[in-house]
ZAKOL-53906 format. One record per residue (C-alpha): z, y, x; residue in three letters. Coordinates in steps of 0.2 Angstrom, whole numbers, padded with zeros to 4 digits, always signed. Example, Ala and Ser with C-alpha at 12.3 -4.5 7.8 and 13.67 -1.06 7.14 Angstrom:
! residues 2
+0039-0022+0062ALA/+0036-0005+0068SER/
END
This chain:
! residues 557
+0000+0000+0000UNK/-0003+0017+0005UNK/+0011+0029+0001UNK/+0011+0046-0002UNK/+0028+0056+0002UNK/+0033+0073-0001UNK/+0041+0083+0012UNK/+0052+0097+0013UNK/+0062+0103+0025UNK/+0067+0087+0036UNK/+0067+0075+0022UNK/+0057+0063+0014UNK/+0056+0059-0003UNK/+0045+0045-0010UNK/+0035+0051-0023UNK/+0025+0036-0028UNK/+0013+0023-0023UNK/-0006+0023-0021UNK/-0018+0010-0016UNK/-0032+0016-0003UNK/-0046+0002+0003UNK/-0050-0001+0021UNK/-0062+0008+0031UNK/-0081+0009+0024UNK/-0094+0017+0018UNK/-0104+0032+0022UNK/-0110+0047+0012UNK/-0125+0059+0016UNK/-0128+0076+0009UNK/-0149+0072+0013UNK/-0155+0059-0001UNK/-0166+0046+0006UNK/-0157+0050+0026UNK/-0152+0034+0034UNK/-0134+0031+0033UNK/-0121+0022+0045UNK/-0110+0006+0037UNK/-0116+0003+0021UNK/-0100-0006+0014UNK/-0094+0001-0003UNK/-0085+0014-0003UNK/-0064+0015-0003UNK/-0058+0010-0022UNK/-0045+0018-0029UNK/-0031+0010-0038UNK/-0023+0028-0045UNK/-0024+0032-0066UNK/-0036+0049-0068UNK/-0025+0065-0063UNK/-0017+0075-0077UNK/-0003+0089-0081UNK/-0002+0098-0062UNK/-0010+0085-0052UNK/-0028+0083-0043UNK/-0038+0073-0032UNK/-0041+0076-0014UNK/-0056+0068-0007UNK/-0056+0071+0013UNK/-0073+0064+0026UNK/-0075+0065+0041UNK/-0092+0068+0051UNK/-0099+0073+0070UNK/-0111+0083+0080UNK/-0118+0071+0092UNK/-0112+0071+0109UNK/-0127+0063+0124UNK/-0122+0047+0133UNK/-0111+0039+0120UNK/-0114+0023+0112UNK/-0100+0028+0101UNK/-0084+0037+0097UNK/-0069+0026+0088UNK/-0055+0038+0082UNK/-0039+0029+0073UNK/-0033+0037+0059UNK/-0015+0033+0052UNK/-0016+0048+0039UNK/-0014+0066+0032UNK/-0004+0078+0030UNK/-0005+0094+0019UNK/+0004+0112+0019UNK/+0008+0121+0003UNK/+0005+0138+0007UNK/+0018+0145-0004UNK/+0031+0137+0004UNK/+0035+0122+0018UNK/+0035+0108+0008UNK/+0021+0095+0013UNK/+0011+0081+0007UNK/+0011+0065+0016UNK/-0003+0051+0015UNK/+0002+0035+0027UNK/-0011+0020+0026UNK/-0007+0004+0027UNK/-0020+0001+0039UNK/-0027+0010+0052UNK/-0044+0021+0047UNK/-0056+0017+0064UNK/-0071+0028+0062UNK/-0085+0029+0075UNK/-0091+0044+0072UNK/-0105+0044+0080UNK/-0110+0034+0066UNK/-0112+0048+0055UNK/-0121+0063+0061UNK/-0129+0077+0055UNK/-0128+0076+0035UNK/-0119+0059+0034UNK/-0100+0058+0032UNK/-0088+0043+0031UNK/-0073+0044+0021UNK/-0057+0042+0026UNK/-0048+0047+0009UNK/-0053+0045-0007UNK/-0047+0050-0023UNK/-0031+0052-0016UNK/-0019+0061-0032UNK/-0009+0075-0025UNK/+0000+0091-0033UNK/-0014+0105-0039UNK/-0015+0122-0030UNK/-0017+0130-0013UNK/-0015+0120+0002UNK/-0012+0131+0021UNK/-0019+0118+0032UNK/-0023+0097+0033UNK/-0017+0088+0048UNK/-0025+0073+0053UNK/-0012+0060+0062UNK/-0024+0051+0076UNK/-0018+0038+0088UNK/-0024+0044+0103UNK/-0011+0041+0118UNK/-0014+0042+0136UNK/-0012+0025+0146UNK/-0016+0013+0131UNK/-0028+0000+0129UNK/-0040+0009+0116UNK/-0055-0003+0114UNK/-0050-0015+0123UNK/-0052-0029+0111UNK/-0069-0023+0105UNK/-0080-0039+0104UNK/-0096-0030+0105UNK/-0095-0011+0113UNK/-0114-0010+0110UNK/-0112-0011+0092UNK/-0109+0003+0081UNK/-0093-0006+0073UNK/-0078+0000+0079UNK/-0063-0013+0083UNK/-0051-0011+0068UNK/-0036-0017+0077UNK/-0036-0005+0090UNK/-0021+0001+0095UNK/-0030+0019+0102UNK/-0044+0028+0099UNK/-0061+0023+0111UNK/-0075+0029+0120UNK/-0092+0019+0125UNK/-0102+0024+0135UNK/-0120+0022+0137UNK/-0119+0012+0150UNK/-0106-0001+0142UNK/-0089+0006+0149UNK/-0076+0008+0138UNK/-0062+0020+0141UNK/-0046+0025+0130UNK/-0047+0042+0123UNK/-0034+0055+0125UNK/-0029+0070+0114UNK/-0016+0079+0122UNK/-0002+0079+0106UNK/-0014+0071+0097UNK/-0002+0058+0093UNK/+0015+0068+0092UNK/+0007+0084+0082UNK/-0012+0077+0077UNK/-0028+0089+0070UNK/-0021+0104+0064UNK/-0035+0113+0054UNK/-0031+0127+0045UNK/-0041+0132+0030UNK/-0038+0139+0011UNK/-0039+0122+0004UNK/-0036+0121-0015UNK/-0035+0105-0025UNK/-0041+0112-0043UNK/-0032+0103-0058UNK/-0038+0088-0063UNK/-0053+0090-0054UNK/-0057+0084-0035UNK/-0057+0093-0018UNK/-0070+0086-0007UNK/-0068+0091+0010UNK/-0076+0088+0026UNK/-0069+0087+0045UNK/-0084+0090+0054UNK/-0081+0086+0073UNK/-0091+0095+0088UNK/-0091+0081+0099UNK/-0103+0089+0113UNK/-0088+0102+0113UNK/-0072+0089+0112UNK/-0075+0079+0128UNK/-0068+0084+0145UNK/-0062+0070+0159UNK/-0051+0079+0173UNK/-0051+0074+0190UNK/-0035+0061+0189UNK/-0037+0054+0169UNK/-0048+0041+0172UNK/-0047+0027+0163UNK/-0043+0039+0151UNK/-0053+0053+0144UNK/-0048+0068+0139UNK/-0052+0074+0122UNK/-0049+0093+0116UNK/-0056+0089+0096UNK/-0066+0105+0089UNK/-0066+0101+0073UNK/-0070+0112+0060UNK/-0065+0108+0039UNK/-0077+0113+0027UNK/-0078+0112+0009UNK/-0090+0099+0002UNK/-0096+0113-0012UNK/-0098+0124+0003UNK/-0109+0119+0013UNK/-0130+0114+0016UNK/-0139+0104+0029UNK/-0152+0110+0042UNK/-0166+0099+0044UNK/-0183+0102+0053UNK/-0199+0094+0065UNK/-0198+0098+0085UNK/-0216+0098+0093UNK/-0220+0084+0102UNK/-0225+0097+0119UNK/-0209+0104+0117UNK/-0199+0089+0121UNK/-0210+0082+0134UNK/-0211+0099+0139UNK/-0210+0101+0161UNK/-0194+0112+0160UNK/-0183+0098+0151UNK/-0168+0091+0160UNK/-0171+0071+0162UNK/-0151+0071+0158UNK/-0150+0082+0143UNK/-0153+0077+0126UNK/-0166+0086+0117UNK/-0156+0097+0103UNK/-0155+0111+0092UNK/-0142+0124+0092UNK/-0137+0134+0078UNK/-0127+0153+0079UNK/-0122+0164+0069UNK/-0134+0176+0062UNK/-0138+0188+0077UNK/-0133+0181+0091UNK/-0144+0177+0103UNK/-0145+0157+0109UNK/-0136+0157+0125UNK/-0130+0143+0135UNK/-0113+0131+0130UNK/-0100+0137+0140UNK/-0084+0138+0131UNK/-0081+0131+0117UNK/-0071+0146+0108UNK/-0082+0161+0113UNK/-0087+0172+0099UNK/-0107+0170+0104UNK/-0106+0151+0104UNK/-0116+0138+0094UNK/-0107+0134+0079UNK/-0115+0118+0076UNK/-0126+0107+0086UNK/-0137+0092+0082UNK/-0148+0080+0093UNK/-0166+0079+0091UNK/-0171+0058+0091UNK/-0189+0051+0088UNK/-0189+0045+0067UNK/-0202+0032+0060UNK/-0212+0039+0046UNK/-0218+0031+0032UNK/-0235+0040+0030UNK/-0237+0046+0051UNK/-0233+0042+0066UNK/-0215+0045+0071UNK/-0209+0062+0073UNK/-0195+0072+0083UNK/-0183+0077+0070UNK/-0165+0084+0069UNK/-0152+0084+0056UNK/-0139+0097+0057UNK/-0126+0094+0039UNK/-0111+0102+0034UNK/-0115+0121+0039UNK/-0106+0131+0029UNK/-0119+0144+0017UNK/-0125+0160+0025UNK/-0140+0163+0037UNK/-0139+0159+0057UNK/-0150+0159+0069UNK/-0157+0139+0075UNK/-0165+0137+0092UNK/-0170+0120+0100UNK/-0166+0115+0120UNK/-0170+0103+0129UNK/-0162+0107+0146UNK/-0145+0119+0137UNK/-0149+0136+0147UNK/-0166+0138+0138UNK/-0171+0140+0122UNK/-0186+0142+0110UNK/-0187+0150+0103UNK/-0180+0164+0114UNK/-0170+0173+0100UNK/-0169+0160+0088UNK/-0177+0157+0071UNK/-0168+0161+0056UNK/-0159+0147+0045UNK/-0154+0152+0028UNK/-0140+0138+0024UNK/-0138+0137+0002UNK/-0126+0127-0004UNK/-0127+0109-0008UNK/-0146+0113-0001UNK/-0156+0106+0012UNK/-0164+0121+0023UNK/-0179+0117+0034UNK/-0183+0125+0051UNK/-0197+0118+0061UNK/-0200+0121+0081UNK/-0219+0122+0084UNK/-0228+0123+0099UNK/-0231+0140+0099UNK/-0215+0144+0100UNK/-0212+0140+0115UNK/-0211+0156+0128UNK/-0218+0159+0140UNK/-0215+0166+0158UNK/-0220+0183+0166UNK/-0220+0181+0186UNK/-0224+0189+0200UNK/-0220+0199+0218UNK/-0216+0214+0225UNK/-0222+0223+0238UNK/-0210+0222+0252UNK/-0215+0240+0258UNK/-0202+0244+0246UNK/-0188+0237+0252UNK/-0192+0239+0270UNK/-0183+0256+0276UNK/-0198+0257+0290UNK/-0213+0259+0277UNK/-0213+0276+0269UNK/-0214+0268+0249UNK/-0199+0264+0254UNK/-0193+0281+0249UNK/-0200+0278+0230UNK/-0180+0267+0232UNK/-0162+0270+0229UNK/-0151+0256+0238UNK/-0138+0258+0225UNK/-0149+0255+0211UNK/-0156+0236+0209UNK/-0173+0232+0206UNK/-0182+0228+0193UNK/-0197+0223+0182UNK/-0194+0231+0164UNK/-0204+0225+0150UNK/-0208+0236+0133UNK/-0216+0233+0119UNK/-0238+0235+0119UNK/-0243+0252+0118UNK/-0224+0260+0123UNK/-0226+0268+0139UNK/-0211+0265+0151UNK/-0196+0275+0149UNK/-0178+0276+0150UNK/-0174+0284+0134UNK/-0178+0267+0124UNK/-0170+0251+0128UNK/-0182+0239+0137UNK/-0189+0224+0126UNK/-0183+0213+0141UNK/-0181+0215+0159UNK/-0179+0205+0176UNK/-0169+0208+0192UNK/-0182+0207+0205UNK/-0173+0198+0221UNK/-0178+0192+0238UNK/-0187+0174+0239UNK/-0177+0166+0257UNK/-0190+0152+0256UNK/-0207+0162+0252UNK/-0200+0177+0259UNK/-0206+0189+0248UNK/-0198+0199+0233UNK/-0200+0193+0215UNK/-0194+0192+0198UNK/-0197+0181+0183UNK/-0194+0184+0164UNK/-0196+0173+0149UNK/-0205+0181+0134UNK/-0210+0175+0119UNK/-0231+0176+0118UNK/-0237+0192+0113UNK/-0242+0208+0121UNK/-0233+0220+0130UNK/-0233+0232+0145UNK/-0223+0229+0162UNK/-0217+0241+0175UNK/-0208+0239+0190UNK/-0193+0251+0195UNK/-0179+0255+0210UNK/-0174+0270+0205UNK/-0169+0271+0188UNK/-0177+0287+0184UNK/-0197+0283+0188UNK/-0208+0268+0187UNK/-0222+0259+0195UNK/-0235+0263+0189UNK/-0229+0277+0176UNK/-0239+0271+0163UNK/-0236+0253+0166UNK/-0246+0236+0168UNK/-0254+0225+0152UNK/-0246+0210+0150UNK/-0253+0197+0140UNK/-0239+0181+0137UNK/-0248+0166+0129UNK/-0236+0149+0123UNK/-0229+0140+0138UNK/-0241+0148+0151UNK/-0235+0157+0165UNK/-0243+0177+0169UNK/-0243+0183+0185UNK/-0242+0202+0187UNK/-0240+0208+0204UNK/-0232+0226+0209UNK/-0240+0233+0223UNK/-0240+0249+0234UNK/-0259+0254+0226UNK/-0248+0255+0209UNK/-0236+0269+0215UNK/-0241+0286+0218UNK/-0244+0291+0239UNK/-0228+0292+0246UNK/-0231+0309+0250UNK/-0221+0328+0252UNK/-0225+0343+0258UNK/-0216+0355+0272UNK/-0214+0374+0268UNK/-0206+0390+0274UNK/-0206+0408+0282UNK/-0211+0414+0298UNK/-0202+0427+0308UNK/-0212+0444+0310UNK/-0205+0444+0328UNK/-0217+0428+0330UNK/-0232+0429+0324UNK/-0235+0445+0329UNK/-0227+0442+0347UNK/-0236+0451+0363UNK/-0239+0435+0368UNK/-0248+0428+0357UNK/-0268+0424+0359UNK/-0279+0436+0347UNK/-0291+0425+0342UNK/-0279+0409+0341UNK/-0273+0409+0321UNK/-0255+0406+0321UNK/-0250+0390+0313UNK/-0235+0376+0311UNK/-0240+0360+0322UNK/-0231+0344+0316UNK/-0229+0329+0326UNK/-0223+0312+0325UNK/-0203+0310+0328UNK/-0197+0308+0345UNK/-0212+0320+0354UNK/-0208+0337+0359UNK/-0222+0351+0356UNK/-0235+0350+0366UNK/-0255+0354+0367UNK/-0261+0335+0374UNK/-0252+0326+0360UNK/-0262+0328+0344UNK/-0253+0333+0330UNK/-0251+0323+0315UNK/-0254+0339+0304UNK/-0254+0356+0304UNK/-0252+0372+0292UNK/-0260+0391+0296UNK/-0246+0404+0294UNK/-0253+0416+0280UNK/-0247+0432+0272UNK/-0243+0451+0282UNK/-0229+0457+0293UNK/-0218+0459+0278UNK/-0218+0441+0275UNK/-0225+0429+0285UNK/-0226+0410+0280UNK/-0235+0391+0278UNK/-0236+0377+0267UNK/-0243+0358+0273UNK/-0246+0345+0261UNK/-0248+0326+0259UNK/-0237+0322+0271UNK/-0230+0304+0271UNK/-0212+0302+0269UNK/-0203+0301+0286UNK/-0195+0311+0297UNK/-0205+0324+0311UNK/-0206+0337+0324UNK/-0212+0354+0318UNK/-0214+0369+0331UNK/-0223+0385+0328UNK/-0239+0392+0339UNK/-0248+0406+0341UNK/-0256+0403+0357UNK/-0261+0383+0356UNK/-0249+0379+0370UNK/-0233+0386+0368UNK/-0221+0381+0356UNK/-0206+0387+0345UNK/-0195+0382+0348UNK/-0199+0372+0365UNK/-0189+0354+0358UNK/-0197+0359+0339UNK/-0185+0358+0324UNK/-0182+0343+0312UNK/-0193+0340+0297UNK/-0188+0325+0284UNK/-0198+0324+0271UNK/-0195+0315+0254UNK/-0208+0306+0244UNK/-0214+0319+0229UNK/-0201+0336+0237UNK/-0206+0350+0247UNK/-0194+0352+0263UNK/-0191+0369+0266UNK/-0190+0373+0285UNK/-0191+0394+0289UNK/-0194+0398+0309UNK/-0183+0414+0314UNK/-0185+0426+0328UNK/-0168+0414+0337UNK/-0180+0399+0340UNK/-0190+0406+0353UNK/-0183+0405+0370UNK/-0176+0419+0379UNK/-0186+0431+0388UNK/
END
């Protein structure tokens, strides 16, 4: 017999008897899905509730997990939390319920209580009392691990492997404290509650350094009303399951967020921005086709997410997901085609750059990291708008050249490379044209930017220019010479400017240099300079370098 107690405060009170079957049967939310055990379902030997009472009806089901050949939980009962007070209700069974849970995925459920009569109302949380100690002998008496029947003897919960290994399962306080989850839970009167524990089991699964032959399991499991809830179904192109970026060790699957967040990577299980449901993708015979790749995702509680199928879990297609609109007691269908697949935008970048010798080097701000920003067809780059997407461009050790790589969905758009964070290359930007699965290689190169060019200015000292010694028919000019020479009449200058105006204001201009550092001097004779060790003149990519000469520069008389 099972017995249902009443607890409040440290003491139990019987309340009264109930007869509860041995564990069986399956139920599935998609008609016509394949199911796990097909036993019948748990009978019930309680009279049909009345006054203040109802029925609670509690399942349990799983998001698949990879290289499990299945998950056996023990289950020794239920407990329940009014929420108007501490009193509890107890369900004990008389045997053990061993569920493998892998057994019933997606929109499939097993029960493990059924038409259990409880007091109506509101209930705080449901605890689920599993056996799962460390240092036991979980599954060790399973005749046949490769089957999906679990042993029903068991004396802990189990895991097997793949490969055939069994290992005892561990919850820490499983045993002591079980599966507390907490969730308006009302039992109407004289009418059912069907609920459903819904375990993440790609989530749950950790084995610490140390625990073998135990592994560790930290359940996230999630209770869902039965009257709440629809399934996620859908087709997974053949190419994008055979696709070259899949992971050999990682199941194909889709992922399912909440609506607006973007698919990211499983990295803890309780971030905000993590999948709220998972669900393999496995190859299913057709009665009219050949097979297909399909997925069935069930218990997902009404309201739109966004679904995006993996095959490796860092990448996704599509890139922000596809909408999934999840109506209760409905089954939703999202399909992955080919053409959703992203593709890639690749490419290098000229090292001249990065290299503090080339003068595009200038185009550069060391504190600002490099990148390749993508926008939109037709928008021309800018800062004021949010990139569509973008790319850190980095250095290649093994090729060693610069270069960056973005994943886009296909479409149009237009591509500019930037170091600075103010200007791009080339202002207007590149066409980029991103087709399904395809790589596009778009280059940045030094032809794109503008020439690396400045120009060197400034005033003239009257004293100078119209100096006795200077030559009548020699126009008066700034020479400029590469850095390290001092003025002179052999070396030929790399540019030089007339000095223009009258002897109220005397002064020059020289343009198109490229941006490094010089030697300027002025002349008025072709052979003598001013000053005699010329002056300093750095000039910036796009500036004008100011750089007067004063009667002080020329030497002593």
């Amino acid at each position: 017999m099972t017995i249902l107690t009443k607890q409040a405060g440290l003491g139990l009170v019987c309340v009264f008897s109930l007869a509860l079957a041995a564990c069986g049967g399956s139920s599935s939310g998609v008609p016509g899905n394949d199911v796990g055990d097909q036993s019948p379902p748990p009978a019930t030997g309680s009279p049909p509730p009345s006054g203040t009472m109802g029925v609670l009806n509690l399942s349990v089901s799983d998001a698949p997990i990879k290289d499990a050949a299945k998950v056996c939980v023990r289950f020794d009962g239920i407990e329940l939390k009014h929420a108007d007070s501490d009193d509890r209700e107890t369900i004990d069974f008389d045997q053990p319920e061993v569920v493998n849970l892998l057994a019933n995925q997606g929109a499939n459920s097993h029960p493990i209580v059924t038409g259990a009569e409880v007091p109506a109302g509101e209930y705080e949380w449901i605890r689920l009392k599993v056996q799962a100690e460390r240092g036991l002998g979980g599954g060790a008496n399973d005749g046949d691990p490769t089957s999906e029947l679990c042993d029903d003897a068991t004396e802990n919960s189990y895991l097997v492997r793949d490969s055939g290994g069994v290992f005892n399962l561990f919850i820490p306080s499983g045993s002591q404290r079980g599966l507390q989850l907490i969730k308006d839970i009302i039992i109407p009167v004289n009418r059912s509650g069907d609920y459903t524990a819904e375990w993440d089991l790609g989530k749950s699964f950790n084995g610490p350094p140390g625990q073998l032959p135990d592994v560790m399991m930290k359940p996230v499991v999630k209770l869902v009303a039965n009257n709440e809830v629809g399934t996620l179904v859908g087709q997974v192109a053949d190419e994008l399951v055979v696709s070259e970026s899949c992971d050999a060790e990682f199941v194909p699957s889709v992922y399912v967020f909440d609506d607006g967040v973007e698919p990211n990577p499983f990295n803890d299980p309780f971030a905000e921005d993590d999948a709220v449901a998972t669900g393999l993708v496995e190859v299913q015979e057709q009665e009219d086709g050949p097979p297909q790749w399909r997925y069935s995702i069930g218990f997902l509680l009404a309201g739109n997410y966004e679904a995006a199928f993996t095959c490796n879990g860092d990448d996704f297609v599509p890139l922000a997901g596809k909408p999934a609109e999840i109506l209760v007691d409905q089954v939703t269908t999202v399909d992955f085609l080919a053409e959703d697949a992203p593709g890639t935008l690749t490419g290098q970048v000229d090292s001249a750059f990065f290299d503090s010798e080339a003068p595009e080097s200038g185009f550069c701000d060391e504190q600002f990291t490099a990148a390749v920003y993508v926008f939109e067809d037709g928008v021309e780059p800018n800062f004021d708008n949010d990139p569509f997407s973008a790319g850190e461009v980095v250095f290649d050790q093994a090729t060693e050249q610069y270069g960056y790589s973005i994943p886009l969905q296909a479409a149009n758009y237009s591509a500019a490379f930037t170091c600075t964070g103010t200007d791009f290359i080339p202002e207007a930007g590149k066409p980029a044209e991103i087709l399904p699965a395809q790589i596009t290689t778009l280059d940045f190169l030094v032809s794109d930017a503008p020439a690396p060019v400045g120009s060197l200015s400034g005033e003239v000292a009257t004293e100078l220019v119209d100096a006795e010694s200077c030559v009548a028919d020699f126009t008066p000019a700034v020479y400029v010479f590469e850095e390290g020479v001092t003025p002179n009449d052999t070396d030929a200058p790399v540019a030089t400017g007339p000095v223009t105006g009258s002897s109220e204001a005397y002064g020059y201009l020289i343009e198109d240099l490229v941006a490094d550092t010089y030697v300027a001097a002025f002349t008025c004779t072709g052979t003598t300079f001013v000053p005699v060790d010329g002056k300093e003149a750095v000039i910036a990519i796009g500036e004008d370098t100011p750089l007067n000469f004063v009667a002080e520069d020329a030497p002593a008389p």
